[in-house]
NUGU-61272 format. One line per 10 residues: number of its first residue (from 1); for each residue x, y, z of C-alpha. Coordinates in steps of 0.1 Angstrom, whole numbers, plus 2048, in hexadecimal, padded with zeros to 3 digits. Layout:
N
NUM) X,Y,Z  ...;
This chain:
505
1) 800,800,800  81E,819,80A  82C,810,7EC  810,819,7D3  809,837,7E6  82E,844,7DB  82A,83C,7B4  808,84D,7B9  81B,86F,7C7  835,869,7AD;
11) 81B,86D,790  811,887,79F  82E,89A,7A3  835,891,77B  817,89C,770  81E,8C6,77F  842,8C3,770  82F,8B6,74C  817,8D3,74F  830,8EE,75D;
21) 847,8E3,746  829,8E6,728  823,90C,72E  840,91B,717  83D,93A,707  847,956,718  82F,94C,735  837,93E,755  81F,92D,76D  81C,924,793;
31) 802,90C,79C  7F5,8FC,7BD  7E9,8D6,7C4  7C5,8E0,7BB  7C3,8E2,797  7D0,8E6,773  7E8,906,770  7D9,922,75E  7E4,925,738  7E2,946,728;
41) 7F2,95A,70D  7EC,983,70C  7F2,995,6E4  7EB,9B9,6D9  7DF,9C1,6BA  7F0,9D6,6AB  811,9D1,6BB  81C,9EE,6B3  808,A15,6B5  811,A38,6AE;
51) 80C,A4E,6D0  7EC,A58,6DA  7DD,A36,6C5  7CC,A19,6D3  7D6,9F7,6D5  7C1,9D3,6DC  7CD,9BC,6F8  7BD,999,6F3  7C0,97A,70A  7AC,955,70E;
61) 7B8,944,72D  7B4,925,736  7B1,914,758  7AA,937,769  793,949,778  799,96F,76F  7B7,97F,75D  7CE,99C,76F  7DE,9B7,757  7FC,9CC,765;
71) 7EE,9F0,764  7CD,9E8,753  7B9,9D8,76C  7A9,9B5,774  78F,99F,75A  780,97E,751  796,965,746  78D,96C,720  78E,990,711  79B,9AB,704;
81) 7A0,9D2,70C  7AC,9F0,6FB  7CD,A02,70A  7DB,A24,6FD  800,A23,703  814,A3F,701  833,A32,706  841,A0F,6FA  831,9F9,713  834,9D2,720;
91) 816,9C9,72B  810,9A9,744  7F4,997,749  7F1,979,762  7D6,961,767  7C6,94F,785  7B8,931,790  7B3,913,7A4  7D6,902,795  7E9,926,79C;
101) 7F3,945,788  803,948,763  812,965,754  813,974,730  821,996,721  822,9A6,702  832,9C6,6F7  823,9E6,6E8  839,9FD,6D5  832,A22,6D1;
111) 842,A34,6B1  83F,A56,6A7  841,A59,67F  84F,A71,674  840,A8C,667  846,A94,640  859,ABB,63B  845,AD6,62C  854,AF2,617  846,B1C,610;
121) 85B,B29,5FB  85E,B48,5E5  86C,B66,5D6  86C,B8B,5DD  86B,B9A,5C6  864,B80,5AC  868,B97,590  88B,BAA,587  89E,BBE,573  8BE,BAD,565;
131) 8D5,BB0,57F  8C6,BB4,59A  8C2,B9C,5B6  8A2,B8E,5C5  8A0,B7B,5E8  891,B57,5EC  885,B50,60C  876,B32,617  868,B22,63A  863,AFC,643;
141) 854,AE8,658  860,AC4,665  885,ACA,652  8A9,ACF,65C  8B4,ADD,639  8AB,AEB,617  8BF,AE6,5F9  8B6,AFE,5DD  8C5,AF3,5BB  8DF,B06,5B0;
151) 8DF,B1C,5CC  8EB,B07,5EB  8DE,AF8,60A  8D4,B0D,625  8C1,B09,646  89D,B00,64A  894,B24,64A  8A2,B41,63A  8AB,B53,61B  8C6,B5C,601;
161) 8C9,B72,5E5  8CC,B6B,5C3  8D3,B7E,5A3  8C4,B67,585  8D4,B75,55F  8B5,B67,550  892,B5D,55F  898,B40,578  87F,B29,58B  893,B1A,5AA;
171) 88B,AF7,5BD  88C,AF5,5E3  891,AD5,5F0  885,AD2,614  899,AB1,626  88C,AA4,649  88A,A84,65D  86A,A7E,64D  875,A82,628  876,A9D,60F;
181) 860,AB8,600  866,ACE,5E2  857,AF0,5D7  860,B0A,5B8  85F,B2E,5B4  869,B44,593  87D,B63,590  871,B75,573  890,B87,562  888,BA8,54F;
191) 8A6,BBA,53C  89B,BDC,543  884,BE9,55E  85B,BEA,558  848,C04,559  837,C09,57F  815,C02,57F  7FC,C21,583  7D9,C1E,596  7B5,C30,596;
201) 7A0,C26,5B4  77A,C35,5C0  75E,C2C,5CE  73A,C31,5C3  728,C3E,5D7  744,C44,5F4  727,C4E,60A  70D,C37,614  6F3,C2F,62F  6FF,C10,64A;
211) 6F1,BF3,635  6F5,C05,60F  70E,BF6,5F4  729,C07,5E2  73D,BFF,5C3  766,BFF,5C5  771,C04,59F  799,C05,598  7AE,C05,574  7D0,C04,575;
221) 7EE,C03,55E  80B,BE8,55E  7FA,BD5,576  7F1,BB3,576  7DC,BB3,597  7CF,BC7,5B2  7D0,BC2,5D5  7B1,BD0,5EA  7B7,BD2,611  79C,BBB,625;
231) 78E,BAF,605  7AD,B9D,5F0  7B6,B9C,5C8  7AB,BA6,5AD  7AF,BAA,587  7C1,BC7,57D  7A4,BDB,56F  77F,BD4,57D  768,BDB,5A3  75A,BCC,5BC;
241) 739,BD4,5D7  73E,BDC,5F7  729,BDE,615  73F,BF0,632  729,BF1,656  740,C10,660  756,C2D,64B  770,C1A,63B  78F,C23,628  797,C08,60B;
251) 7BB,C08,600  7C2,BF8,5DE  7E9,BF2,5D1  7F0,BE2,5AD  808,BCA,5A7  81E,BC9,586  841,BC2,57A  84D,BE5,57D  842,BE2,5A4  826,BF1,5B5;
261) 808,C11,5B7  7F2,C18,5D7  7D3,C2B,5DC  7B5,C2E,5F0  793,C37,5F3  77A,C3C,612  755,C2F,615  742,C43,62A  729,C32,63F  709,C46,650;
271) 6F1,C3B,662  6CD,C44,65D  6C2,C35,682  6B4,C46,69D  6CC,C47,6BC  6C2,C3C,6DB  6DE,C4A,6F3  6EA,C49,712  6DA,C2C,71F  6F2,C1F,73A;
281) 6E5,C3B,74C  6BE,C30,742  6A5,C26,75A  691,C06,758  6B2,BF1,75D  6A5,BCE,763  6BA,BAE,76E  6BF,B89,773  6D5,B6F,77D  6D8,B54,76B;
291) 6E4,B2D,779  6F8,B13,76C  6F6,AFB,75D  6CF,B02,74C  6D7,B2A,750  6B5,B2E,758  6A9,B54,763  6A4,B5D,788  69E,B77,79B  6AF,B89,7B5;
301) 6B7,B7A,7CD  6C5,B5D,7BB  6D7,B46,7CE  6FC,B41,7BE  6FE,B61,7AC  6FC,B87,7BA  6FE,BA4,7A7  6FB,BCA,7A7  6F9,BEA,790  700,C0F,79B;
311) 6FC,C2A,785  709,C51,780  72A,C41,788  745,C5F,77F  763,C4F,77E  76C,C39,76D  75B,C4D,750  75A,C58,734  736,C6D,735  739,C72,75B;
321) 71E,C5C,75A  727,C38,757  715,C1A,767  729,C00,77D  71D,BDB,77A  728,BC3,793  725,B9D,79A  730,B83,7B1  723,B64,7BE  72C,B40,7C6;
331) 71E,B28,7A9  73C,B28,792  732,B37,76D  712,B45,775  706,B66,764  6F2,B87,76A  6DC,B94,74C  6D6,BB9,74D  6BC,BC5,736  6A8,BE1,72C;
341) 68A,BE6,717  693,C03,6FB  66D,BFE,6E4  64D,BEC,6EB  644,BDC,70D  652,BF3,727  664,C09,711  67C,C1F,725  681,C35,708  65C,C41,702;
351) 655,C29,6E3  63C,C0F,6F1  633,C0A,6CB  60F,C03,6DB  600,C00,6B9  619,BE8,6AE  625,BFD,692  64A,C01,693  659,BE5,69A  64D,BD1,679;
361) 65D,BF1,669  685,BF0,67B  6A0,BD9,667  6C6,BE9,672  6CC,BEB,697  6EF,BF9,6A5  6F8,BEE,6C9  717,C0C,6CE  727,C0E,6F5  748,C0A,708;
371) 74E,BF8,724  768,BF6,73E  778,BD5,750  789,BD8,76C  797,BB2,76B  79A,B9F,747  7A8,B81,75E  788,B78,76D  76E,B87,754  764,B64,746;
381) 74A,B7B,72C  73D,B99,722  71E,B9A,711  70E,BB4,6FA  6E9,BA8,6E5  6CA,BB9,6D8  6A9,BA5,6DC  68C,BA9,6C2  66A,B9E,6CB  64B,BA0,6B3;
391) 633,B8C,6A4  63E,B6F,6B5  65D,B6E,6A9  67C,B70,6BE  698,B81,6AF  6BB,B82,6C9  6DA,B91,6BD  6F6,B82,6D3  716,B8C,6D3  732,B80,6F6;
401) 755,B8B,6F6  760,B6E,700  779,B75,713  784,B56,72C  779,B3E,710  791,B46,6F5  794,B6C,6EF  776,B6A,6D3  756,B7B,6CB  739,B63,6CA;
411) 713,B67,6BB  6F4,B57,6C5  6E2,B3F,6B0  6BD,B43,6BB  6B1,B20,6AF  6CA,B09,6B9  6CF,B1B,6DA  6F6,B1F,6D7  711,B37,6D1  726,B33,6B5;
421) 74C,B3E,6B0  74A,B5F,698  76C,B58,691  778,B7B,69B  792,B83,6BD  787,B97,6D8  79E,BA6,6F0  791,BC2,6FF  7A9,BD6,719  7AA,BD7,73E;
431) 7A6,BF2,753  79E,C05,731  77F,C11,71E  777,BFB,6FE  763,C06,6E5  74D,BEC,6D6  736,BF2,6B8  71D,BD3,6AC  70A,BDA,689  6ED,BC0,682;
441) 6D1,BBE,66F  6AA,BAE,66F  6A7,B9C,64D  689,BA2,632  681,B7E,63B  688,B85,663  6AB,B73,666  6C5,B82,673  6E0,B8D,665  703,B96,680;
451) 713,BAE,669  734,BBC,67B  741,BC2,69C  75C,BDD,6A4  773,BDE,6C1  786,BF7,6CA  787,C08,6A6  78D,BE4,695  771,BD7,680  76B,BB2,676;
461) 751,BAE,65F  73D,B8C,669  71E,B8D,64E  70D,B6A,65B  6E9,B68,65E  6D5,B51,675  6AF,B49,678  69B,B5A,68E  68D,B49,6AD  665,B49,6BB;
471) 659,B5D,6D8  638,B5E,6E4  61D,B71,6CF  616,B8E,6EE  639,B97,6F0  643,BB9,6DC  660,BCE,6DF  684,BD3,6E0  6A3,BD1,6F8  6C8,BD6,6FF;
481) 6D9,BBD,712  6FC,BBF,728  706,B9E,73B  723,B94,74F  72A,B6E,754  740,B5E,76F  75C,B4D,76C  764,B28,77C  76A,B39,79E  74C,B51,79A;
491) 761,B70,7A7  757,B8E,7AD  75B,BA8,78B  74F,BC9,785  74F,BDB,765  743,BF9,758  72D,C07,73B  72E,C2C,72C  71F,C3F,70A  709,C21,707;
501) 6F6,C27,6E5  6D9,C13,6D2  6D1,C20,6AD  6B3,C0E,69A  6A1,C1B,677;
């Protein structure tokens, strides 16, 4: 009996050193008196990822119970899970169960391609009188050299004069890690100099009303094109309309051979509104605050936001009769609305429009006023609109420096509810009055058209339109709107509003 009990052990004991022995492969298993050790091999697919990519790590264990990767986390004993290394990375994977643990790795490798050169490259001028030298310049990206062909090889960027006998077009030949890239540019050769170019440049008319066209008309002589200033090139002879929001000086230069011509010519822009000024200092002021993250309107008090609003404030001023606006609060990003009715419903101005005959007439609005922060670094946004009710159609021209988010000016679009980059920068200076001018206009078909805002004597023209909105049928009127938004620590801001003007017709 003692005997056979031995050979059993012995078989036993063979039959762990057969299955240790069976494992292989880069794996290596430990496994107790209770069981079959685990089996299990881990892959990635692909092996290999450029940073920021994702990879697949696969396994199928068997003989376990659940399936341990180093860094990733714990699984069943089948599976797989996507890993985004950004280094090279072994990862290790062991699995458990009854008969013990088994272990498996398998290397990721993270490359970076490299990244192919790009070449500019040109001449100035690129037209000369026998010799005389011209100067290619070029700039690369992604390169360590540039060879141009009978010229030499030079730095990535730079530039190096040349003096061609005869019209010559020149190769540069951009060499990086990543490869090569190869551009031309001509030098045109002339034996004796051209003749310089000569420009006529008007307008007709140069004085229109804020909305009117006019017609810029050139000719010239030994030009081949003209270059107009905000609005690009042109043939040498011919016009183009125009549609300037503000006075605007146009300058025109024409391009030939025999070098170049300037002149200019001024559009003058009137307006045919009727100013409302001074409206800072207006009563009928109203407010609200308004709460992440629906930013719906309460009243004051509003828990999470405070805000104030003193007027015939003398300094700072520019009138010596500014209004201060204030806020403060403790919900991060919430905003106060200050508004103020101008025509209709509770006109401040003395235009109720009770028989509901003026507003179906007004089209251009101008929202004209300067403002004063006393701290860019926690003004999250400043906000500037005109709202149109009639009819029951909402019409809400919004326009937010927004100043926190990005340095931008944004406009409202009333039916999807959002504000949309204009594409146009807005820095506005501290302690400082800014001058801000916003032209729009109500459509024949009541959309509305954002037509130009100018900030501190800059003007970008926008010229989008948007869809109105709805509003309910009883509502009737028009207002100006000034609102200050928190930033992520809601901190108290105060700014300040002078010479606020409001021209409709």
């Amino acid at each position: 009996m003692r005997f056979v009990l031995r050979i059993s052990a012995l078989v036993f004991l063979f039959s762990i050193l057969i299955a240790s022995i069976g494992c292989g492969g880069g794996s290596m298993a430990t496994s107790s008196n209770s069981g079959q050790a685990p089996a299990i091999q881990l892959n990635a697919q692909p092996n290999a990822v450029t940073s920021g990519a994702a990879t697949m790590l696969s396994w199928n264990a068997s003989n376990a119970t659940s399936v341990t990767i180093s860094g990733v986390g714990t699984f069943p004993a089948s599976g797989s899970v996507k890993v985004t290394p950004t280094v090279t990375t072994t990862y290790q994977a062991t699995a458990t169960g009854p008969g013990g643990k088994t272990e498996s790795s398998t290397v990721v490798s993270v490359v970076t391609p490299e990244q192919k050169p790009t070449v500019a490259f040109s001449a100035q001028p690129n037209s000369i009188v026998a010799g005389t030298s011209a100067t290619l310049i070029w700039t690369t990206s992604n390169a360590t050299s540039v060879s141009i062909g009978g010229v030499g090889t030079f730095a990535a960027n730079g530039s190096v004069k040349v003096t061609p006998s005869s019209t010559a077009t020149y190769t540069a030949t951009a060499t990086g890690p990543g490869g090569t890239a190869a551009t031309t540019t001509t030098v045109t050769v002339t034996l004796e100099q051209a003749p310089q170019p000569t420009i006529s440049f008007n307008a007709q008319p140069n004085n229109i009303s804020s909305g009117g066209k006019a017609l810029l008309s050139w000719t010239t002589s030994n030009a081949t094109s003209v270059n107009i200033s905000g609005l690009g090139n042109f043939p040498a002879n011919g016009s183009t309309n125009v549609t300037p929001t503000t006075t605007t000086t146009y300058a025109a230069t024409a391009q030939g051979t025999g070098g170049t011509a300037k002149a200019s010519t001024t559009v003058t822009v009137k307006s045919n509104g009727t100013p409302l000024p001074n409206l800072q200092a207006s009563g009928g002021w109203q407010s609200w605050g308004e709460l992440p993250p629906g930013y719906s309107i309460c009243s004051d008090p509003c828990p999470g936001v405070t805000w104030s609003m003193e007027q015939s404030i003398k300094s700072p001023s520019m009138s010596g009769d500014a209004t201060q606006f204030n806020i403060g609060g403790s919900t991060p990003y919430a905003d106060v609305l200050w508004s103020n009715p101008l025509i209709g419903q509770g006109s401040t101005q003395g235009l109720p429009d009770s028989n509901h005959t003026l507003l179906p007439t007004l089209h251009n609005f101008t929202y004209d006023a300067y403002f004063y922060p006393t701290n860019i670094g926690i003004t999250q946004v400043l906000e500037f609109d005109i709202s149109m009710y009639f009819n029951g159609v909402g019409l809400i021209w919004g326009n937010q420096c927004n100043i926190l988010g990005g340095h931008e000016w944004d406009i409202w679009d009333n039916v999807s509810q959002k504000w949309v980059s204009a594409g146009v920068a807005c820095n506005p200076i501290n302690n400082a009055w800014n001058h801000v001018t916003i032209q729009v206009q109500r459509e024949s078909d009541n959309w509305l058209l954002f037509q130009s805002i100018t900030l501190n004597g800059v003007t970008a023209n926008i010229n989008r339109s948007y869809a109105p909105g709805s509003a309910p049928s009883n509502w009737w009127g028009i207002t100006v709107n000034y609102q200050m938004d928190g930033n992520d620590n809601q901190s108290s801001n105060t700014t300040y509003v002078d010479d606020f003007t409001f021209s409709y017709w």
